[in-house]
Each structure stands twice: as structure tokens, then as C-alpha cells.
C-alpha positions as YAML, in Angstrom:
chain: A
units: angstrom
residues:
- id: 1
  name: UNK
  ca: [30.39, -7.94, 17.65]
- id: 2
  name: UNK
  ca: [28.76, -10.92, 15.47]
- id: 3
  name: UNK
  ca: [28.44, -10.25, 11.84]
- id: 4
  name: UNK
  ca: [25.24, -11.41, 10.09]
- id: 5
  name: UNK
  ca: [26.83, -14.36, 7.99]
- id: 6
  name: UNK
  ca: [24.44, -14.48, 5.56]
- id: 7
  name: UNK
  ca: [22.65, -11.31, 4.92]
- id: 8
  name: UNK
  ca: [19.96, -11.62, 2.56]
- id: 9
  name: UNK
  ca: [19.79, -11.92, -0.88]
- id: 10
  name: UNK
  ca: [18.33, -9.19, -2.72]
- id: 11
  name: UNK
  ca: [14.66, -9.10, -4.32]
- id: 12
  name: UNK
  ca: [15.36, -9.28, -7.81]
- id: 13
  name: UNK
  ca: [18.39, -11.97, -7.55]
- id: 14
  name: UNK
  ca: [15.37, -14.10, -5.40]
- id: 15
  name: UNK
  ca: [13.09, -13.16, -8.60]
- id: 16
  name: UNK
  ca: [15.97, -14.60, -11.30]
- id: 17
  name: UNK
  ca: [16.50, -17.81, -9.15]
- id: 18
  name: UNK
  ca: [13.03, -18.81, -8.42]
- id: 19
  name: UNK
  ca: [12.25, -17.88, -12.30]
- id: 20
  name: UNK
  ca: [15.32, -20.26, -13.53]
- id: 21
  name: UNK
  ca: [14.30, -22.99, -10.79]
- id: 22
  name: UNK
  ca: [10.84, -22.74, -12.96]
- id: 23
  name: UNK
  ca: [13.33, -22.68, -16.26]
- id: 24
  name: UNK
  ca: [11.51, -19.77, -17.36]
- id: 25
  name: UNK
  ca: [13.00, -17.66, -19.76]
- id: 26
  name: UNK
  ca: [12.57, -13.91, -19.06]
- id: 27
  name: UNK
  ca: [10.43, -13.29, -22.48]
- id: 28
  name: UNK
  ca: [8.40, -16.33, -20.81]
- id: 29
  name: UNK
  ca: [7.93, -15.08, -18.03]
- id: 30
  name: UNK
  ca: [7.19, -11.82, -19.11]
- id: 31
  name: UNK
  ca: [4.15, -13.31, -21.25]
- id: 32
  name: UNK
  ca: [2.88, -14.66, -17.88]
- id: 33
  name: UNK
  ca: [2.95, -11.04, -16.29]
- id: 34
  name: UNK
  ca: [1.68, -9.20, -19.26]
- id: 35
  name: UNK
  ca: [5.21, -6.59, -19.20]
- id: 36
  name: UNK
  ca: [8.56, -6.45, -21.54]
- id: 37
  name: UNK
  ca: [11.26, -8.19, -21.10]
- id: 38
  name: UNK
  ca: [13.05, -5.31, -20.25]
- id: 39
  name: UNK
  ca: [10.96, -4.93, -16.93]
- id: 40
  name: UNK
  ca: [11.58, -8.71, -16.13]
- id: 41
  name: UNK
  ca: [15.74, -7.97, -16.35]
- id: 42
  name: UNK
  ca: [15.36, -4.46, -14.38]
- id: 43
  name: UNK
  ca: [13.76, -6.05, -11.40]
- id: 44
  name: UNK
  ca: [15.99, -8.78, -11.70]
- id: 45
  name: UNK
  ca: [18.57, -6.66, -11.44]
- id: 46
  name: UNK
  ca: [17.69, -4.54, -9.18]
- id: 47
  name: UNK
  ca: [17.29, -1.30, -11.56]
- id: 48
  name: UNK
  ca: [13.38, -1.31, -10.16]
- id: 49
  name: UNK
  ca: [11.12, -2.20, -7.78]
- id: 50
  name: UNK
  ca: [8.09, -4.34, -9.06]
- id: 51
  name: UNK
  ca: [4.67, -2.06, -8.38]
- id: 52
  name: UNK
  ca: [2.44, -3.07, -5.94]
- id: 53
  name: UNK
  ca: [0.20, -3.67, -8.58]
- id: 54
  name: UNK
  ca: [1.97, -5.96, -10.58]
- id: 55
  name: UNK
  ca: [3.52, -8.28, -7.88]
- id: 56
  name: UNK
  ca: [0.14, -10.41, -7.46]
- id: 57
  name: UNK
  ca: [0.68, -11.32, -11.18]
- id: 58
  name: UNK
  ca: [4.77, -11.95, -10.93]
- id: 59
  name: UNK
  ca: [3.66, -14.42, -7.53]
- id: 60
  name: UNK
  ca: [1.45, -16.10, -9.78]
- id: 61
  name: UNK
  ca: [3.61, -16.64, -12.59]
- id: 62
  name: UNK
  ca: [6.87, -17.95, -10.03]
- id: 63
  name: UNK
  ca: [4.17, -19.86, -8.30]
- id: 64
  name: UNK
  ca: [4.77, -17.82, -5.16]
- id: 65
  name: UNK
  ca: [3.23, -17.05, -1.58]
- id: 66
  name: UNK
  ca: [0.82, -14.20, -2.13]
- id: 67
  name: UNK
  ca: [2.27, -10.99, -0.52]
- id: 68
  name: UNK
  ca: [5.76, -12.57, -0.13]
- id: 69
  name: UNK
  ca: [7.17, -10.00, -2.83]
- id: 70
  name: UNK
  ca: [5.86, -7.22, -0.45]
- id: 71
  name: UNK
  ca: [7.58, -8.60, 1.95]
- id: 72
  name: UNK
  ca: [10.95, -9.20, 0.66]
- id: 73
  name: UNK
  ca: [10.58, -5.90, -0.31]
- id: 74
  name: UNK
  ca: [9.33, -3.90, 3.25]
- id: 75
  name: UNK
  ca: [11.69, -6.42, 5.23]
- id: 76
  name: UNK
  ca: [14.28, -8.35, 3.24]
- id: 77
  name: UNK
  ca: [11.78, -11.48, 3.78]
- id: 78
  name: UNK
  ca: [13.08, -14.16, 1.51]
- id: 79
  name: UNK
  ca: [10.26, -15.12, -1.14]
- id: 80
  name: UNK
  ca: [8.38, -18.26, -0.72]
- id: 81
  name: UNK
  ca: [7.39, -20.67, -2.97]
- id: 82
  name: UNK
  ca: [3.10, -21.41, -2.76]
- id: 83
  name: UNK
  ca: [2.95, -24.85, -1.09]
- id: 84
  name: UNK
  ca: [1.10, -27.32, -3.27]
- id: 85
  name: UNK
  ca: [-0.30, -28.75, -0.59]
- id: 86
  name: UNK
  ca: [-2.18, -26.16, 0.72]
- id: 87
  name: UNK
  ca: [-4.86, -26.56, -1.23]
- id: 88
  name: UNK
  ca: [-4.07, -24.65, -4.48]
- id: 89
  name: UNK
  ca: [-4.75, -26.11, -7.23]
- id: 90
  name: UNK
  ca: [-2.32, -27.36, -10.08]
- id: 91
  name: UNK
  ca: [-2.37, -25.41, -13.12]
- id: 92
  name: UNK
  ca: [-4.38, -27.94, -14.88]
- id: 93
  name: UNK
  ca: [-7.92, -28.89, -14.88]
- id: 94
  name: UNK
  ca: [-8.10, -32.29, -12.85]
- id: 95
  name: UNK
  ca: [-11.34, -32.85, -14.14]
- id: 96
  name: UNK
  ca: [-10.30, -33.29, -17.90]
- id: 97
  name: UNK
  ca: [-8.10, -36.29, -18.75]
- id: 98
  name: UNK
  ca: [-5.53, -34.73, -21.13]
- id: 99
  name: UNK
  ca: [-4.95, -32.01, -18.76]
- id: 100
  name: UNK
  ca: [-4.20, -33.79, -15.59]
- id: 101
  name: UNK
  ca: [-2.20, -36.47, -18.10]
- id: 102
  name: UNK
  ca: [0.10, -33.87, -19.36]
- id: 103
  name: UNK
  ca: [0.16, -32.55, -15.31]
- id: 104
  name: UNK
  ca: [1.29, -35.93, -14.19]
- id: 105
  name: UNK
  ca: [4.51, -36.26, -16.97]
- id: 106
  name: UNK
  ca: [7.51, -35.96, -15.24]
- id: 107
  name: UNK
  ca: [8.60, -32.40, -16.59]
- id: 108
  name: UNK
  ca: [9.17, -29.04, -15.66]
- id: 109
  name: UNK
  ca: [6.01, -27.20, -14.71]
- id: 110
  name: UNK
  ca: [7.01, -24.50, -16.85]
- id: 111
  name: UNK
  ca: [6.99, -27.50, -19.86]
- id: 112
  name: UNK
  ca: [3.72, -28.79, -18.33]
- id: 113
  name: UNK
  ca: [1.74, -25.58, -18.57]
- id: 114
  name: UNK
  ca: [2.81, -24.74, -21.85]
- id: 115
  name: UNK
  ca: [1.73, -28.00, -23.37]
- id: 116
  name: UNK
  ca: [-1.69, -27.65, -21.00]
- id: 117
  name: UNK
  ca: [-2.10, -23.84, -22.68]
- id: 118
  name: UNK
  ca: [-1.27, -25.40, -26.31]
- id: 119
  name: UNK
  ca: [-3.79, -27.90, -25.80]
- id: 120
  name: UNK
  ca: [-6.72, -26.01, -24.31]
- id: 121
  name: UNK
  ca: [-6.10, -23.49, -27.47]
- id: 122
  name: UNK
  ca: [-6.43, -26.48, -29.69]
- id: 123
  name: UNK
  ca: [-9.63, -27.34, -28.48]
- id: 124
  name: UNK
  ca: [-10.84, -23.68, -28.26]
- id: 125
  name: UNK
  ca: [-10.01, -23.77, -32.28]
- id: 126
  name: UNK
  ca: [-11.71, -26.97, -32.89]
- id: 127
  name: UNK
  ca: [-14.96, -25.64, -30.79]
- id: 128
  name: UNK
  ca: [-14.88, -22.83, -33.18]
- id: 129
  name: UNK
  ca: [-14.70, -24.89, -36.45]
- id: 130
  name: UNK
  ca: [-11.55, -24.37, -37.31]
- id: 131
  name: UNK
  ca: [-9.69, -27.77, -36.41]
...
């Protein structure tokens, strides 16, 4: 009788790698998704299942497949990363120099996107009068 030599790893330890492969704390990741950080540790744990609901918005903020949370779920799938070549597009706006500047520093994208979100609320404050 073969054994299964590596049987796979559950959903929510998949959910705490791919978030610290990110190096996303669980309160930052938790802003992403819009719940506590006390959701983010009991699906990373195991404690509960992520709604159907809320799993397009975790996949978004890990920068995964869509559906692949589903399907680690329904079938013990591993979860995939989104390919950046398949044409989605990088957090930041090509179009508008700063942006794809601060995409094309050599940091995490976790570090990349905050600075991008820092700097698109600077300009929303100077478009308001306020900068």
C-alpha cells in the first residue's frame, strides 16, 4: 500500500504562507479584506472557513487565482498565486509616472502598494485644497 508522501497542506496554513511571502502582517491584511484581525488568525488557523463571499476579496489581497480558495477548500487544491503575466494588471497605474516609478523599485509588493496608496491619497488631498 503507498502512502501519500505529501498530503496537502491545509487552507489556512496556505493562507499564512502566501500572506508572509507578501510580508503582510495580519492587521494588514485584514485592512485589505475589510475584517478583524481576529478573522485573519482563525482562518489561518483553521478555527474557520473563509465565506464564499469574502474569498474574492482575500484572493485579491494575496494576489491569488480567482476561485483557487474554493478550491482548496472543496478539494484540498493548493492555492495559486495570479500570474502576472496573464494580463492582470500591476497594482499601479502605468499611465502615471510616480506610480509605475514606485512599481518598478525593487521592494516588496506589499511595500510598493502601500507607498502607491500613500501617494494617490496625497494627491486626492492636494486636489481638494488641502496640500
Amino acid at each position: 500500500m503507498s502512502q501519500d508522501p505529501d498530503p496537502p497542506m491545509p487552507v489556512g496554513e496556505q493562507l499564512k504562507a502566501r500572506r508572509e511571502a507578501l510580508d503582510l502582517t495580519q492587521g494588514g491584511l485584514a485592512s485589505r479584506v475589510g475584517v478583524t484581525v481576529t478573522s485573519i488568525s482563525s482562518a489561518e488557523n483553521g478555527r474557520a472557513t473563509i465565506s464564499r463571499g469574502k474569498r474574492p476579496l482575500w484572493e485579491r489581497a494575496l494576489q491569488l487565482k480567482t476561485g483557487t480558495i474554493s478550491a482548496a477548500y472543496r478539494d484540498g487544491t493548493p492555492i495559486e498565486p495570479s500570474d502576472p503575466t496573464a494580463g492582470q494588471p500591476p497594482y499601479a497605474d502605468m499611465s502615471d509616472a510616480k506610480e509605475a516609478a514606485v512599481w518598478a523599485m525593487d521592494l516588496s509588493v506589499s511595500d510598493r502598494i502601500e507607498i502607491i496608496d500613500a501617494v494617490r491619497a496625497r494627491a486626492a488631498q492636494q486636489r481638494r485644497g488641502h496640500g
